[in-house]
C-alpha positions in Angstrom: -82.0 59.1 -60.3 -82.4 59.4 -56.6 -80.2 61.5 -54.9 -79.2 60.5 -51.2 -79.4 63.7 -48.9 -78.5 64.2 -45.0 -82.1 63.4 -44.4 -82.8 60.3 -46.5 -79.2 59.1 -45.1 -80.1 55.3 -43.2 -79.2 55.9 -39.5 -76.0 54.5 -38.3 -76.6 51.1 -36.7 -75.8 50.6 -33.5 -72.3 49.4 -32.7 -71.1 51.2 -35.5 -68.0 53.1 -34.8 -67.7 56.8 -37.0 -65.1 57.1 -40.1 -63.8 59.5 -37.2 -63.4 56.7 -34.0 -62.8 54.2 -36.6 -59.2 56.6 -37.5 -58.9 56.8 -33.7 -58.5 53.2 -33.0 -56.5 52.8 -36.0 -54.0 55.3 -35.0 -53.8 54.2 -30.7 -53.5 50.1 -32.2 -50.5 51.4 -34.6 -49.1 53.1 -31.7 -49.3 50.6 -29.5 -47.8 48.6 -32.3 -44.8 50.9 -32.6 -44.9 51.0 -29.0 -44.4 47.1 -28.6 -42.3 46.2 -31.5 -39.5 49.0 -30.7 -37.3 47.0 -28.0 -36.8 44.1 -29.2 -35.8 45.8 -32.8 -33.8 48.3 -31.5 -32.3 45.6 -29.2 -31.5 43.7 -32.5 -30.3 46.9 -34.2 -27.7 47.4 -31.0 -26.3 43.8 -31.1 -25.3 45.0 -34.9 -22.8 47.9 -33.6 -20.0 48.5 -32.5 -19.1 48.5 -28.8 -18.5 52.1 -28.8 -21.2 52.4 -30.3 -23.9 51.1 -28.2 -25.6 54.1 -26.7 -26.1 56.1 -30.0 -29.0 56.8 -31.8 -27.8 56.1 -35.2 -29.2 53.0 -36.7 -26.3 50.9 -37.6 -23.7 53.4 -39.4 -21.0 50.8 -39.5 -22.7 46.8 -38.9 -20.7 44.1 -37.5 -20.7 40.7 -36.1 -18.0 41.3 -33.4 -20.5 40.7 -30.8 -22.0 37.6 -31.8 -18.2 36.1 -32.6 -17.2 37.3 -29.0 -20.2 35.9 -27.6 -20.2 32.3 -29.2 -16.2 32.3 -29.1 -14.4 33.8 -26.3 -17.4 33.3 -23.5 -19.3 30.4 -22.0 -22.0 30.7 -24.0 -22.6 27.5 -25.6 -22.0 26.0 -22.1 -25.2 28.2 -20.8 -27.2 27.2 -23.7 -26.3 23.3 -23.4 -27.1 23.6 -19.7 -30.4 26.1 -20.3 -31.2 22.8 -23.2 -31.4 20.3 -20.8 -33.3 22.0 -18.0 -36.0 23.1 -20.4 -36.1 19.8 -22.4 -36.7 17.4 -18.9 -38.9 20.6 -17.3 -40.7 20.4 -20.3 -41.3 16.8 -21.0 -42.1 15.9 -17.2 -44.3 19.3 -16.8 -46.9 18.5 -19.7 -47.2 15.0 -18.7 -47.9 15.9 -14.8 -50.3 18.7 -15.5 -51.6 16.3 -18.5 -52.5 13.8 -16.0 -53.6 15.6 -13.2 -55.9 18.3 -15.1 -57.5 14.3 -16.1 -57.7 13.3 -13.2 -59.9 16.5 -11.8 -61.6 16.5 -14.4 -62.7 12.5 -14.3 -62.9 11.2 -11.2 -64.4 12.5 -8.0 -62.1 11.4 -4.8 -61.4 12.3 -1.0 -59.5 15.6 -1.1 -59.9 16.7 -4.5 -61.4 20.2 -3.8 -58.5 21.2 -1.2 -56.3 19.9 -3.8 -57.8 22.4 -6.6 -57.6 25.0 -3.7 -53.7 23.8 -3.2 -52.9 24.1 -6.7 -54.8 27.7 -7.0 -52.9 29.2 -3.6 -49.5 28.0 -4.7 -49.6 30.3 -7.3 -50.2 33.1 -5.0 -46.8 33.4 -3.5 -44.3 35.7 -5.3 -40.9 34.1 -5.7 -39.4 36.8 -3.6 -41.2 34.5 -0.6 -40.4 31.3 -1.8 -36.6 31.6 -2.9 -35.0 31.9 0.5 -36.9 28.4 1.6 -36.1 26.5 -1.9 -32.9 27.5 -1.9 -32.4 26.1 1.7 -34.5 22.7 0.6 -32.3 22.5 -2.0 -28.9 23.2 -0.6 -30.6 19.9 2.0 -30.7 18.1 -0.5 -27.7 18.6 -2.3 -29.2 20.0 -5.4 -27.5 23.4 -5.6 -25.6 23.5 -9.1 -27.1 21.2 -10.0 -30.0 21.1 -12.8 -32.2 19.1 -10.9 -32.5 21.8 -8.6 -33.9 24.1 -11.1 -36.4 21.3 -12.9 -38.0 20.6 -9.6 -38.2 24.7 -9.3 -39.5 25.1 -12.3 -42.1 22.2 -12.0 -43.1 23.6 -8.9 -44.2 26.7 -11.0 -45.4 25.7 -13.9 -47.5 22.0 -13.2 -50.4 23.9 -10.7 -51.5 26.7 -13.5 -51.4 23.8 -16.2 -52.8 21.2 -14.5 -55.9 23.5 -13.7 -56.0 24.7 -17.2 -55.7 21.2 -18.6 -58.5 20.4 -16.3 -60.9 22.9 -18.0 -59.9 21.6 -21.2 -60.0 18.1 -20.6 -63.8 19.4 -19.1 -64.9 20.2 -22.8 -63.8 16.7 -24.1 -67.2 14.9 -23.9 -67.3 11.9 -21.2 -68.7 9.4 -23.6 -65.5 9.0 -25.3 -64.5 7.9 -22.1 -67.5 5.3 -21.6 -66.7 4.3 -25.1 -62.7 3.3 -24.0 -64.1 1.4 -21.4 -66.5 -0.3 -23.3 -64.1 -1.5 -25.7 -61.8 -3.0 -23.0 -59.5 0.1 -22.7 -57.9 0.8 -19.2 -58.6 4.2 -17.6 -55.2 4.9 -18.3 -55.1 3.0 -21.7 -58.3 5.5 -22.5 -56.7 8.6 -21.0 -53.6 8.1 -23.6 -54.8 6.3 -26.6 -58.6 8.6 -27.2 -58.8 11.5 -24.8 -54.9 12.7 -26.0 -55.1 12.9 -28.7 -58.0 15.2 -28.6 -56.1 17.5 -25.8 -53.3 18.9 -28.7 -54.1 22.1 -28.1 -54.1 22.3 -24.4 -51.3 20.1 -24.6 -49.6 22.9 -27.2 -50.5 25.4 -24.4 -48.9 23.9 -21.4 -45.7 23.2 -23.1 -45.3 26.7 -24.6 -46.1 27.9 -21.0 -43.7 25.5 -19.5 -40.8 26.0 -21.6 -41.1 29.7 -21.2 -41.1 29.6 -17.3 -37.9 27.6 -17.4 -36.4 29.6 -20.6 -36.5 32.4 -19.4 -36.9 32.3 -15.4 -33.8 34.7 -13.8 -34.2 34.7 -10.0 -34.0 31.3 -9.2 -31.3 30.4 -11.9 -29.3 33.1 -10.5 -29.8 32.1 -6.9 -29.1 28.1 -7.5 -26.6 28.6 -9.9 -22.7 29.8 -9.4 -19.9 29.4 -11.3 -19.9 30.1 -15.2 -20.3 26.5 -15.6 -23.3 26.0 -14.0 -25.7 28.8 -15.4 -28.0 28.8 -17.6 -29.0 31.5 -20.4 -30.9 33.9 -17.8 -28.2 33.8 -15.3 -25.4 33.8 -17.9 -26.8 37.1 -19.6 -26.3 38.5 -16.0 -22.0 38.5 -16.4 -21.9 40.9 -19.4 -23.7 44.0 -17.6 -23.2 43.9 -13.9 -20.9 46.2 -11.1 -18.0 45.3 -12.5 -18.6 44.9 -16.5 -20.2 47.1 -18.9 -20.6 45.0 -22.2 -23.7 46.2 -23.9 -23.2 44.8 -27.4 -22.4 41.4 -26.3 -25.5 41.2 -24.1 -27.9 42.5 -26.6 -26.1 40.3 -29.1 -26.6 36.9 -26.1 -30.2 38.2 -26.1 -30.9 38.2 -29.5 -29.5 34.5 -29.6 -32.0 33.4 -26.2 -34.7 34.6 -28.2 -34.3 32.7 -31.5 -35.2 29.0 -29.8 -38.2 31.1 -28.0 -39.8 32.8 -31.1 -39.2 29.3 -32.8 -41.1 27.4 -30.4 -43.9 29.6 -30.2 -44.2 29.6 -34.1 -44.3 26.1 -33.8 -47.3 26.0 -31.0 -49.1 29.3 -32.3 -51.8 27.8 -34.5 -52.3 26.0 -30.8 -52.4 28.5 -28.4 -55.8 30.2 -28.8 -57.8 27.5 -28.9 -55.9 25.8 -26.3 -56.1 29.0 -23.8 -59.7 29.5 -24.7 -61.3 25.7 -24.3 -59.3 25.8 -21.5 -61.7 28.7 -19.7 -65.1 27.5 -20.9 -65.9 25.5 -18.0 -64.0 24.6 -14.8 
């Protein structure tokens, strides 16, 4: 029998982290688990209590539903959430197919002005929205779109088409340009080849950009809040805005409105997550 001393012990390969570092990084990823996780669950836990009861530190001593019957019953919620449904559903729709087609275009054909376009898509990003909301709200109130949810589409659009069209580019870069050649060959129209063979391929990216798309316009505040008055009018994000302001004070019914904005959210996203990484990593590979 061979007995295994300090001395004999193999060296510790490199790249390998001590039992000591490897508790370390255990510990700082389950506190930055905690960490992250403790909001939105103690948001959840408040839209459980009691009104009185919103700023204690029990758990939930005494549950209820008041606040989700208040919020569904006796506000305009299911007006926001209609309203917030149709500006997401067109935003997201028209977004995928724009960036869908012009990430294929950059990524296909070579034409006059391409590279300042690339360069027009990258800068527009650049601005904060602190800049551009005092000249979209005056383009918008020139063209009559103010209240209404055009206004916010083409705001949202305007947003969300130049980051996916660039990252639908690099994706669409990692589809091989014989399928292409091949569409062609059999009689296919660039456009015919673009939607019937290169597509179908693009799921993932295609996952990505409407996840990314459907967020911006889910959950966007400043503009929805600028564009849209009257209860109405708003969406979700600027209808969350009336239950805690200078005049109100309703805690439980906005954690309990959150908690409802977030359910169609986390259900798209489980929908699109088996998507996402490969979408967000093809599309970096090459651009």
């Amino acid at each position: 029998m061979v007995t295994v001393t300090a001395a004999t012990k193999p060296p510790r390969r490199r790249g390998e982290r001590s039992p000591l570092a490897s508790a370390g990084l255990h510990a700082t990823l389950l506190l930055a688990a905690v960490i992250a996780v403790f909001p939105p669950l103690w948001l959840l836990i408040t839209s459980f209590k009691p009104k009185n009861d919103a700023f204690t530190t029990d758990v939930v001593s005494h549950p209820t539903l008041a606040n989700y019957r208040h919020v569904l019953g006796d506000t305009s919620f299911p007006t926001w959430f209609g309203n917030s449904v149709l500006v997401v559903a067109v935003t997201t729709v028209v977004g995928v197919l724009l960036a869908a087609t012009t990430g294929y275009a950059l990524s296909r054909f070579r034409f006059p002005g391409m590279r300042p376009l690339l360069w027009l898509l990258l800068i527009t990003q650049m601005f904060p929205v602190a800049v551009l909301i005092v000249p979209l709200y005056n383009l918008m109130a020139g063209l009559g779109l103010l209240n209404q949810p055009g206004g916010l589409i083409i705001t949202y659009l305007t947003i969300a088409v130049p980051f996916c069209a660039w990252m639908m580019k690099g994706y669409f870069d990692t589809i091989p340009v014989e399928i292409d050649e091949a569409g062609r060959v059999d009689g296919l129209s660039p456009f015919g080849t673009f939607w019937r063979l290169v597509l179908p391929l693009a799921r993932p990216g295609l996952a990505v950009t409407g996840f990314y798309t459907f967020v911006t316009a889910w959950a966007e505040v400043a503009y929805a809040s600028a564009f849209m008055t009257g209860e109405e009018h708003l969406t979700l994000a600027g209808g969350l805005q009336t239950f805690v302001n200078q005049y109100t004070n309703d805690w439980g019914s906005m954690t309990a409105a959150a908690v409802l904005i977030a359910v169609p959210a986390t259900a798209v996203f489980a929908f699109a997550q088996r998507h996402l990484v490969a979408g967000l990593t093809a599309g970096t590979t090459k651009g």
